[in-house]
Phi, psi and omega in degrees: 000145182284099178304348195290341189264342150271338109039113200251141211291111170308334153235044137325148177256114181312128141287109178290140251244128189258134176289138165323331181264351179255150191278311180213178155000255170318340185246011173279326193292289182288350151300287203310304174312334161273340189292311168307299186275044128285313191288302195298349191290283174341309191296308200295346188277311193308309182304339157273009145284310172302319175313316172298302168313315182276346191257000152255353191256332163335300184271338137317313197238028198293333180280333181292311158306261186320338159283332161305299162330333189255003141287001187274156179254126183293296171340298187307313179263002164308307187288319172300337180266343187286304160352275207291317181289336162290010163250320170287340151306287176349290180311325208265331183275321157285333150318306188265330152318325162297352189298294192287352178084034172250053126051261178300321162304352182301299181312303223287317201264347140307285178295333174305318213265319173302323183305320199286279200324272201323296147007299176311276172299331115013293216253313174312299169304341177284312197299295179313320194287325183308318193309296179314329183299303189289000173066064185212043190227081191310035192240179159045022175065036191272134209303139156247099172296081175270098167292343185301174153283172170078077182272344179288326178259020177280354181313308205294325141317301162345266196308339156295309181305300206283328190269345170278290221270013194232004188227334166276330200260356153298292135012298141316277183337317188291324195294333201287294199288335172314289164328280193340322198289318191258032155291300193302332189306306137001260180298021185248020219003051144354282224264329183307323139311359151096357184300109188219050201267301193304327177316325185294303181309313175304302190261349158319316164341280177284340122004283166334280174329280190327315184318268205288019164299329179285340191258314188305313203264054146240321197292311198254338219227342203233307202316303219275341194283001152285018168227140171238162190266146180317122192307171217251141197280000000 
C-alpha cells in the first residue's frame, strides 16, 4: 500500500475554524451576519436622527440653509460620491473573490478600497481646511465670519455639515482600519477555501458607511441650490 495516498492533499479544502461557542459553522456564520446588521439597524437610527434634526431646522431656516449649501464645494463632493461607490465595487468584488477562494484578489481588492476611501478623506480633509480659512468652521469657539444675512442659522448649518459629515468620515476610518486587519491574511491564501465571513461582515460595513454618504451629499450639497431667494419688492 502507498503511504502517498495518505497524505492530505496540498490543496485540500480546510474546515474553517469554528469558535467554542458556537455548535457549528452555519450557525457561527449567521450570528456574526445578524450580529452585524443589528449594529448597522443601530447605526440607521443614530443617522436618522440627525438627518432628522437638519431637516427640521431646514423647513426653519430654508434660506439661510441654502446660502449656506452654496459654500459647499459641488464639484468636490460629485467627485467624492464617485470615489465612494467604486469603493463599494471594490469591496463587493472582494466579497466575491472570497467566495470563490481566490485568496490574493481578496488582499488587491482591499487595498483598492482603502485607497479610494483614504482619496475620500483626503478630499474631505481639503474641504475642512477651507471652511476653517474663511472662518465658517463653528467648532472649538473658532471665530464665525459670516457676511450674509441670517448668520445664527447659517452657524447652524455648519455646525450639522461638520458633525454629520465628520461622524460618516469617522466611520470610514474604522472601516479603513479594519480592512487593513484581513490583507495579510489575504496574502496568506487564507481566504482560498472560500472562508469568506469576515470579508463579508467588512463590507456589509462599509456598504453602509457608502449609503449613508448617498443621503448626506444631496441633503447638504445638492437640495437648498434649488431655493432662490424671492425677487425683491
Amino acid at each position: 500500500m502507498s503511504t502517498t495516498a495518505t497524505l492530505p492533499s496540498a490543496t485540500a479544502k480546510r474546515t474553517p475554524v469554528v469558535a467554542h461557542h458556537f455548535d457549528d459553522w452555519d450557525q457561527q456564520y449567521d450570528a456574526c451576519v445578524l450580529g452585524m446588521w443589528t449594529f448597522l439597524v443601530t447605526e440607521v437610527m443614530f443617522f436618522g436622527g440627525a438627518i432628522g434634526v437638519y431637516m427640521i431646522y431646514r423647513w426653519q431656516y430654508p434660506m439661510a440653509f441654502a446660502h449656506a449649501s452654496n459654500e459647499l464645494d459641488v464639484w468636490l463632493g460629485t467627485f467624492n460620491t464617485f470615489i465612494l461607490l467604486t469603493s463599494s465595487l471594490t469591496v463587493a468584488l472582494g466579497v466575491r473573490y472570497a467566495h470563490t477562494g481566490e485568496s490574493r484578489k481578496v488582499g488587491w481588492m482591499l487595498i483598492g478600497t482603502i485607497f479610494l476611501g483614504a482619496i475620500f478623506l483626503g478630499i474631505k480633509a481639503y474641504e475642512y481646511y477651507t471652511k476653517f480659512h474663511h472662518n465658517i468652521a463653528p467648532l472649538l469657539d473658532l471665530p464665525f465670519d459670516w457676511g450674509g444675512a441670517d448668520p445664527g442659522p447659517t452657524k447652524i448649518f455648519f455646525g450639522l455639515y461638520f458633525g454629520m459629515t465628520g461622524i460618516h468620515a469617522l466611520h470610514m476610518i474604522i472601516g479603513v482600519v479594519l480592512m487593513a486587519m484581513f490583507i495579510p491574511a489575504a496574502f496568506r491564501n487564507e481566504y482560498r477555501d472560500g472562508n469568506s465571513l469576515g470579508v463579508e461582515v467588512i463590507g456589509l460595513y462599509w456598504h453602509f458607511v457608502d449609503l449613508v454618504w448617498i443621503f448626506l451629499f444631496p441633503l447638504l450639497y445638492l437640495v437648498d441650490r434649488a431655493i432662490t431667494a424671492p425677487p425683491a419688492l
